[in-house]
C-alpha positions as CSV (number, residue, x, y, z in Angstrom):
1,X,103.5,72.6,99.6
2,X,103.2,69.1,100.8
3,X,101.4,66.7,99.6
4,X,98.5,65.4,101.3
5,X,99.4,62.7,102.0
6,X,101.7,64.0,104.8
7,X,100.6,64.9,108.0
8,X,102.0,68.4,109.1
9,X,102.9,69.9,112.3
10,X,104.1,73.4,113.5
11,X,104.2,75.7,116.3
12,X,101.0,77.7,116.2
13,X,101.4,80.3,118.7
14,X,104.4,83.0,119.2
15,X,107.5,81.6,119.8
16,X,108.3,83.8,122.8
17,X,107.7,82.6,125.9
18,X,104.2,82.1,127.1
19,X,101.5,80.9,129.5
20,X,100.3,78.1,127.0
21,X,102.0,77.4,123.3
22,X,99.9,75.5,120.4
23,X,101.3,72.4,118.3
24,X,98.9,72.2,115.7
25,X,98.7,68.9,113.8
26,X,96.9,68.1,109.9
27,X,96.6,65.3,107.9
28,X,95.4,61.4,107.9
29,X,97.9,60.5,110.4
30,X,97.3,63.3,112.8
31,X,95.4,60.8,115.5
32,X,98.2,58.2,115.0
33,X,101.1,60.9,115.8
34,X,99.1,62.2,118.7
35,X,99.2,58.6,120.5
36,X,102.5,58.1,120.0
37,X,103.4,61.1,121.7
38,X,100.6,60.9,124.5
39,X,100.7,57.3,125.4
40,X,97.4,56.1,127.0
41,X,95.3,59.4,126.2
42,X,91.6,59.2,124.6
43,X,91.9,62.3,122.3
44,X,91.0,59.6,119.3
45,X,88.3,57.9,120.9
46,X,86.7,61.4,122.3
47,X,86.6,63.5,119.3
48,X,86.2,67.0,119.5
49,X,86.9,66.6,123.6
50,X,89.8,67.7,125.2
51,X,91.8,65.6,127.4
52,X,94.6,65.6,129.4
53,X,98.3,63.4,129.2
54,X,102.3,63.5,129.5
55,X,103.7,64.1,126.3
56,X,106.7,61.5,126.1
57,X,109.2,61.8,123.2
58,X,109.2,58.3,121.3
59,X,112.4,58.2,120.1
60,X,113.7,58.8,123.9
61,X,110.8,58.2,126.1
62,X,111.6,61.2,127.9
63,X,108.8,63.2,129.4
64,X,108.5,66.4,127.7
65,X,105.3,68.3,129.5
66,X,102.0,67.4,130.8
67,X,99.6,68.6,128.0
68,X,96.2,69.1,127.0
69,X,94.7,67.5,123.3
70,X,92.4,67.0,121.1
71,X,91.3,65.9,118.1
72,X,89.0,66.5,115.3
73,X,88.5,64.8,112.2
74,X,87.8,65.5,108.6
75,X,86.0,66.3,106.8
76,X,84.4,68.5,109.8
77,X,87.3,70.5,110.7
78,X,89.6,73.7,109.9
79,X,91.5,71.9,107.1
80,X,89.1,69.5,106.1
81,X,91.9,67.0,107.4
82,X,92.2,65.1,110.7
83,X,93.4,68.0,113.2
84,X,95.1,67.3,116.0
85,X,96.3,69.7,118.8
86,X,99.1,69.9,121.4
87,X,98.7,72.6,124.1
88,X,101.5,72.7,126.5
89,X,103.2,75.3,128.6
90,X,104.6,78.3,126.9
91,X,108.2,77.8,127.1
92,X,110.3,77.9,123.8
93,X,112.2,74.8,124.8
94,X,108.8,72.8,125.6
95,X,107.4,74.1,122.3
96,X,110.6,73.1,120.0
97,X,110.7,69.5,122.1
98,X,106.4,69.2,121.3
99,X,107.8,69.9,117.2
100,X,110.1,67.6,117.4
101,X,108.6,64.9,119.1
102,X,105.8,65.5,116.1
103,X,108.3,65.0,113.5
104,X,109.6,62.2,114.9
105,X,106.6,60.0,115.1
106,X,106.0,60.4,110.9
107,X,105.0,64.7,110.8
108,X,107.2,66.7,108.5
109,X,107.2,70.7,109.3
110,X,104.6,73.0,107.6
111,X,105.9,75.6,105.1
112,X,104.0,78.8,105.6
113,X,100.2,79.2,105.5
114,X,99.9,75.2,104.6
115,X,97.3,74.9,107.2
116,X,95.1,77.5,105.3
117,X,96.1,76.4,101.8
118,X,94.9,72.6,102.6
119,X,91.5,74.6,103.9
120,X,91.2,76.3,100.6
121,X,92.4,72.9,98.6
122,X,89.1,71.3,100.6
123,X,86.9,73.7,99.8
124,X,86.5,75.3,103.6
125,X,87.5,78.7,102.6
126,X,87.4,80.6,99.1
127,X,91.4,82.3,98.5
128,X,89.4,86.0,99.7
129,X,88.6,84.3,102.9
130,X,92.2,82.7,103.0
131,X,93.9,86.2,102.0
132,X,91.5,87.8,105.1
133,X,93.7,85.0,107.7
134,X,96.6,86.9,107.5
135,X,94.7,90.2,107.1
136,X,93.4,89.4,110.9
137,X,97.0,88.0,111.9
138,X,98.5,91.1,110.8
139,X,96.0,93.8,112.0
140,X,97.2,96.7,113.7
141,X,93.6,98.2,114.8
142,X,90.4,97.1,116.0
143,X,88.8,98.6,113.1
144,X,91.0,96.4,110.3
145,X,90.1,93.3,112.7
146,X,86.9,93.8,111.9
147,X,87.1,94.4,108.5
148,X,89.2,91.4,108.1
149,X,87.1,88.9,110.6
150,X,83.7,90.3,108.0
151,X,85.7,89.0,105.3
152,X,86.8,85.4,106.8
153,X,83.0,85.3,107.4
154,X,82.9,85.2,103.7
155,X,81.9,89.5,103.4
156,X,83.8,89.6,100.2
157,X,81.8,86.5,98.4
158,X,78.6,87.8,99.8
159,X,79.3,91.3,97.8
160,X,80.3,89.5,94.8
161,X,77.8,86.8,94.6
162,X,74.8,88.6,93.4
163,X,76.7,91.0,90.6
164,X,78.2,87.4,89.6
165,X,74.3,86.1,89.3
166,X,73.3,89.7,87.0
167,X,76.6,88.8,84.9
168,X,75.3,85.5,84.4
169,X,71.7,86.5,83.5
170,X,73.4,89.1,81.3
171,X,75.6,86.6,79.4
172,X,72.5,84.3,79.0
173,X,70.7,87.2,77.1
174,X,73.3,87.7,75.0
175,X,74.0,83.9,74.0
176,X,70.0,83.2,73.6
177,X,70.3,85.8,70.8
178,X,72.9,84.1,68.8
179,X,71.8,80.7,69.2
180,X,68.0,82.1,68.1
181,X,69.0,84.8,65.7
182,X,65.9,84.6,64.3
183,X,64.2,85.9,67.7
184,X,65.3,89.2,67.2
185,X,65.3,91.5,70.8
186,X,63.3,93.9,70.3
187,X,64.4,97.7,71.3
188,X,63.1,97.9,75.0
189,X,64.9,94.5,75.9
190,X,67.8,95.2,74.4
191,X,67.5,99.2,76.1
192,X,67.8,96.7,79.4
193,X,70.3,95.2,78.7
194,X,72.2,98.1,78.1
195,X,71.0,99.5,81.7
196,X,72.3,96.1,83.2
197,X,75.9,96.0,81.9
198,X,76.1,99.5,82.5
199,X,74.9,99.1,86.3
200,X,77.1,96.0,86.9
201,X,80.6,98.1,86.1
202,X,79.2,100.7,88.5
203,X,78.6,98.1,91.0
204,X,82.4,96.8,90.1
205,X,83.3,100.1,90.4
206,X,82.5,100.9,93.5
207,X,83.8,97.7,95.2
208,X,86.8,98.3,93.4
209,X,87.0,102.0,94.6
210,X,87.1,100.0,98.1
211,X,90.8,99.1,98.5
212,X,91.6,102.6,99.1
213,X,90.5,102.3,102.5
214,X,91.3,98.3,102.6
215,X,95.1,99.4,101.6
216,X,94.9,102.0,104.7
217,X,93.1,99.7,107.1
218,X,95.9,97.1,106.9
219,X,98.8,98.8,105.3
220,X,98.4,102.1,107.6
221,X,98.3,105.5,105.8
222,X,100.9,108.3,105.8
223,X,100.8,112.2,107.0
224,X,103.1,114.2,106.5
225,X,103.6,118.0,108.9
226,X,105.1,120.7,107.0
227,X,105.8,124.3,107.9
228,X,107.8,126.6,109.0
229,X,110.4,126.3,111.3
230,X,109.0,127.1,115.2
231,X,105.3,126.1,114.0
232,X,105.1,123.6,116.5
233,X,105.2,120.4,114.0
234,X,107.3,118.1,116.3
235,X,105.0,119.1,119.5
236,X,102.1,118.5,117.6
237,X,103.4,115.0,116.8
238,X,104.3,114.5,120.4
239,X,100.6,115.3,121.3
240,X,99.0,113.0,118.6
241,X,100.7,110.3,120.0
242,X,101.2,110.7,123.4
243,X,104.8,110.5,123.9
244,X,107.8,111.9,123.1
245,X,108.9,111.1,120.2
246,X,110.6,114.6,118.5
247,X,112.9,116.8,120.1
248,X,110.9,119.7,120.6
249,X,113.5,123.5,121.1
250,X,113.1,126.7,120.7
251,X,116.5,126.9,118.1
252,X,115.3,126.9,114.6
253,X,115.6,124.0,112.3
254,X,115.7,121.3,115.3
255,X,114.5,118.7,113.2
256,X,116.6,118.1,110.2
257,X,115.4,114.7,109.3
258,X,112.1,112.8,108.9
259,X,110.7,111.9,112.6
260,X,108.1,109.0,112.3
261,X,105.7,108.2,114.7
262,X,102.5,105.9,114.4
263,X,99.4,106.1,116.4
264,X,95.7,104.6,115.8
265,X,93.3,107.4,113.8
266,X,90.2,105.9,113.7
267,X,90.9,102.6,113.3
268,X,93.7,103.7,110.5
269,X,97.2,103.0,111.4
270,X,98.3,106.6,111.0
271,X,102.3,107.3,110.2
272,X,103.3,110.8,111.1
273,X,105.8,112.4,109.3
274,X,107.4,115.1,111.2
275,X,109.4,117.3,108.6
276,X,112.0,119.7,108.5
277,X,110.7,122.8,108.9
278,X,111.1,125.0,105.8
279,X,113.1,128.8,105.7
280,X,114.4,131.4,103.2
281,X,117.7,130.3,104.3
282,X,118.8,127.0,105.9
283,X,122.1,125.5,106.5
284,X,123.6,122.9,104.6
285,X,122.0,119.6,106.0
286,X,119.0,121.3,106.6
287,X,118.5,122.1,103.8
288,X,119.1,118.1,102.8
289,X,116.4,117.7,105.4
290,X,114.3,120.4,103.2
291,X,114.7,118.4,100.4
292,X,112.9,115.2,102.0
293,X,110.2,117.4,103.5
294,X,109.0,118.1,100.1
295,X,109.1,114.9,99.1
296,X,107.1,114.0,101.9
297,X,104.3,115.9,100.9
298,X,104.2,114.6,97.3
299,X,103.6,111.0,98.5
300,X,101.3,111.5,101.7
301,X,98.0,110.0,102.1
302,X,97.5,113.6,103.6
303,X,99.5,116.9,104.5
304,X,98.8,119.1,107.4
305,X,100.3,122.1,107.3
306,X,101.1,123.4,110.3
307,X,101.3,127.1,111.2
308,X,101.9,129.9,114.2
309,X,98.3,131.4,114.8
310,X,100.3,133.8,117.1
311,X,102.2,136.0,114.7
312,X,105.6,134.8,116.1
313,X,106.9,132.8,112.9
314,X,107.1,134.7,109.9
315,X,105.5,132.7,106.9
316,X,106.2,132.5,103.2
317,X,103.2,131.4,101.8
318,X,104.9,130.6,98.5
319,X,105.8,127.2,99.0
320,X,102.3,126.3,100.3
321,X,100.7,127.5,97.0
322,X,102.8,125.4,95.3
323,X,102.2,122.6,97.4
324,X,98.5,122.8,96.5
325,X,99.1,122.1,93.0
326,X,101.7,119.2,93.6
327,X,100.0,116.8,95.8
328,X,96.2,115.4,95.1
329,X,96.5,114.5,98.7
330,X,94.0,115.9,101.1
331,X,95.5,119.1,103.0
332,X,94.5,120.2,106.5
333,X,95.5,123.9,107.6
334,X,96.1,123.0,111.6
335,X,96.6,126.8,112.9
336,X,99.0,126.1,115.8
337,X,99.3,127.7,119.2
338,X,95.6,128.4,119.9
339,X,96.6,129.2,123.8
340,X,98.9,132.5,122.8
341,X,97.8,135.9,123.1
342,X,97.0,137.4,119.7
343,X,96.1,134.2,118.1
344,X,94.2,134.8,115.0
345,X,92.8,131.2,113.2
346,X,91.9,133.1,110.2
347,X,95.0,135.5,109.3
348,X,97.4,132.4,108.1
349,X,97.4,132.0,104.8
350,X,94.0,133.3,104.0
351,X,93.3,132.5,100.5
352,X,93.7,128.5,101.3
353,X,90.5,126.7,101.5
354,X,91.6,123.6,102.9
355,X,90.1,122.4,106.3
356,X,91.8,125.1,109.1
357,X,91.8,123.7,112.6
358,X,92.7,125.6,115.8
359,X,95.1,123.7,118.2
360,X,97.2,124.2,120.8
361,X,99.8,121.1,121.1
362,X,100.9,123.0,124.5
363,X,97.2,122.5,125.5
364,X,95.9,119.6,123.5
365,X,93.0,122.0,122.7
366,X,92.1,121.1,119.2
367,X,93.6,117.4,118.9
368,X,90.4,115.6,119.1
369,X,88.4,118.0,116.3
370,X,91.8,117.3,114.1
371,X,91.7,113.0,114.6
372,X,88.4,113.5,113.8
373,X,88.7,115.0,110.8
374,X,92.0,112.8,110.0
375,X,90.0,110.0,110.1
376,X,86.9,111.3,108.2
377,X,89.7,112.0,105.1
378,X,91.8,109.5,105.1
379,X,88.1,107.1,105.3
380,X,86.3,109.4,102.7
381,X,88.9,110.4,100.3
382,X,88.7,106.8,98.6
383,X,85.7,105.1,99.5
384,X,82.4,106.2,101.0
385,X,81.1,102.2,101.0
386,X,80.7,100.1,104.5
387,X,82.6,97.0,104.8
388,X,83.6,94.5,102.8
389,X,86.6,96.3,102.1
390,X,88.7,95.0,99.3
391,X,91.7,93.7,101.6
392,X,94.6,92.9,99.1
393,X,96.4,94.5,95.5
394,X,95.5,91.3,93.5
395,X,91.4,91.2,94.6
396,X,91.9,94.9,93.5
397,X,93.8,94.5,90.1
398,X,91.1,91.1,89.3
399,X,88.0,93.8,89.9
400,X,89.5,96.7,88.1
401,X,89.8,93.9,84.7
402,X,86.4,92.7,85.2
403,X,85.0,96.3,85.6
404,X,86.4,97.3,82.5
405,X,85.1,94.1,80.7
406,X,81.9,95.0,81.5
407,X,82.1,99.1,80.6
408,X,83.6,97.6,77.7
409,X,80.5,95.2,77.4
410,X,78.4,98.3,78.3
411,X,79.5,100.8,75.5
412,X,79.5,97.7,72.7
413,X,75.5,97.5,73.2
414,X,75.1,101.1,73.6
415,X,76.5,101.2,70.2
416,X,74.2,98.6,68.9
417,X,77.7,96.3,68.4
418,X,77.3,92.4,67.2
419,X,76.2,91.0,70.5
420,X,79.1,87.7,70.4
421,X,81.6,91.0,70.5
422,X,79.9,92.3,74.6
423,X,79.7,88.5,74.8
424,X,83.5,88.1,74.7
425,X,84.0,91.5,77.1
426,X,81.1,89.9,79.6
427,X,82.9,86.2,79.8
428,X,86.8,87.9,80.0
429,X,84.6,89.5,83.4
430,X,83.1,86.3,84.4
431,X,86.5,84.5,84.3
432,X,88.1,87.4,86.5
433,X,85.6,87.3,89.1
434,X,85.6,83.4,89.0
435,X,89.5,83.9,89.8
436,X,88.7,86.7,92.3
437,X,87.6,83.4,94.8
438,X,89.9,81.2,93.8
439,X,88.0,79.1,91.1
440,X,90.5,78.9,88.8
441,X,93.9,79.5,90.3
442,X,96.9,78.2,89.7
443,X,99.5,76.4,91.7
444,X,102.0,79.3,91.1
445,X,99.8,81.7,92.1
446,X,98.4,79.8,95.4
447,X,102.2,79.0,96.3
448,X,102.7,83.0,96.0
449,X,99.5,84.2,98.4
450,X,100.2,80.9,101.2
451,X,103.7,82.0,101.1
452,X,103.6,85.3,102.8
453,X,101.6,83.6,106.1
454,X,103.3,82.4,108.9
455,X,104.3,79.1,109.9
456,X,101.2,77.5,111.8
457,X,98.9,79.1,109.7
């Protein structure tokens, strides 16, 4: 990163063409830049006001757009910096001239997420909130907005805050005892203290248990169809998402290969995996495509297996028990062609106990009962807990270590254990959850997270 000494500049909307595009400007000389560029305008002496003026290069004096600005400065702003803004029309040509125009009056370019970083280096956001920026950039649903907007509002502090406070009371209990050993705690005090520990790894726990349905909010989740050939998999996955996106035939073995498709499951990305429907005895590259199906279903957030309800597709239930002891995925029997005479939901594969859905992808009969209870699995299988959501691998891997700390912390006073030895365990957890925020981070690591934002961010 910079330092901060320099004033930054980039391009803060998409670079595509557009009805308005965003200069964004941070740093002491932000004001000073802005002048130079509109000549004459009051941005500077109207703070916080936006005003209009013709943006004039200053190393040509060319005209470059008539513009809207503003200004707002530290320590009362996003950054905690003097902020400046360009707003200009949309065009990529008007945009990269605005840029350059910026760097030529004393700006140098932003690398990637500087504009958050110098709001985490001032103290505007914690790293959580900074990690939940490009949580809301990159949001696919409504549902992960939301999570990630409750966790720029600070969601994820607010959880951690109070089982922070406990750890702290805890640790004072224990270090009062060794710098008074001669106040012995007596057996119902030390009884609670065994209770606390105990209920702050729960606590940790749970919240930890969280980024099951973070990683599937942001990241999306995966299901995969499998069945036999003529099932109705690849209309199904038409119907779920409401176009075409399999070849659907009555031939055997159409689909050879994985067919992906995404749609939004309540408020979960949703991947669908249409596989290659399974036989006694497939040809040669379908039997490739086989191969894949079943490795499919091993790594799938969920399965559904699809199957004829009508009696036309003969079915080797086989595979399907084997299935259930090779995946720890959730599975969903969705009994297929509901609209055919002689449909039967219940005489499929009778001895699975899975969910069993009646649809009719011909009909769409079914397909809101089965999104429904897509969503309920893919939300419950993980974590049963409201928002905040733990949004990101390394808030998940800091409260797994200081959840074990304190179990570890837990089970020394349980055992009646020296208490500097749940002393040590309880401030390994402290120091994790300090670091969860961004209290002690390192360059190396900040240069890692601000490095995966975009530019202008």
């Amino acid at each position: 990163m910079h330092s901060p000494k320099d004033t930054i500049a980039a391009l803060a909307t998409a670079s595509q063409s557009a009805a308005i595009g965003i200069i964004k400007l941070s740093g002491p000389s932000a004001s000073c830049v802005l002048e130079r560029i509109v000549p004459g305008c009051r941005a500077s002496r109207r703070p916080r006001q936006v005003v209009f003026g013709r943006a004039i290069h200053p190393s040509t004096a060319e005209p470059i757009d008539d513009v809207l600005c503003f200004t707002c400065p530290g320590p009362r702003s996003s950054t905690g910096e003097d902020v400046a803004e360009l707003q200009g029309h949309g065009s990529p040509a008007v945009m990269a001239a605005l840029l350059d125009a910026c760097l030529a009056a004393g700006c140098v370019l932003a690398h990637p997420g500087e504009f958050t970083y110098r709001a985490h280096c001032n103290g505007k956001v914690d790293l959580a909130q900074a990690e939940s920026v490009a949580a809301l950039i990159g949001a696919r649903t409504q549902a992960a907005a939301r999570v990630a907007l409750g966790q720029l509002r600070g969601g994820l502090r607010t959880a951690i805050e109070p089982l922070s406070a406990e750890l702290l009371q805890l640790c004072a209990a224990l270090e009062a005892s060794l710098d008074f050993p001669e106040d012995d705690i007596d057996q119902e005090a030390w009884a609670q203290l065994e209770s606390l520990a105990s209920h702050l790894a729960h606590e940790l726990f749970l919240l930890a248990r969280g980024y099951g349905l973070g990683k599937r909010l942001f990241h999306g989740a995966r299901v995969a169809l499998i069945g036999p050939v003529n099932a109705g998999k690849s209309s199904l996955l038409n119907a779920l998402c409401g176009e075409t996106r399999a070849i659907v035939d009555d031939e055997p073995g159409t689909t050879r290969d994985i067919v992906r498709a995404t749609f939004d499951c309540g408020g979960i990305p949703v991947e669908l995996l249409d596989t290659a429907g399974l036989r006694d005895e497939p040809g040669r590259i379908e039997q490739v495509g086989i191969e894949r199906t079943k490795d499919a279903a091993t790594t799938a957030d969920l399965v559904v297996i699809v199957i004829d309800g009508s009696g036309e597709t003969a079915l080797d239930t086989a595979y399907f028990e084997q299935l259930q002891g090779a995946t720890d995925a959730p599975i969903i029997l969705a009994v297929n062609k509901a609209d055919l005479p002689g449909y039967d939901l219940a005489g499929p594969l009778p001895s699975f106990k899975e969910p069993r859905l009646a649809v009719s992808a011909h009909t769409t009969q079914g397909l809101d009962e089965m999104r429904q209870t897509l969503s309920r699995l893919l939300r419950a299988s993980e974590s049963s807990s409201e928002p905040p959501v733990v949004g990101t691998a390394r808030q998940h891997e800091i409260l797994c270590l200081a959840q074990g700390h304190v179990a570890a912390a837990a089970q020394l006073l349980t055992q009646g254990a020296e208490p500097e030895l749940a002393g040590s365990e309880l401030f390994r957890a402290r120091k994790a959850l300090t670091g969860l925020l961004g209290g002690d981070a390192t360059e190396d690591l900040l240069e890692q997270i601000f490095s995966s934002f975009c530019i202008g961010k």
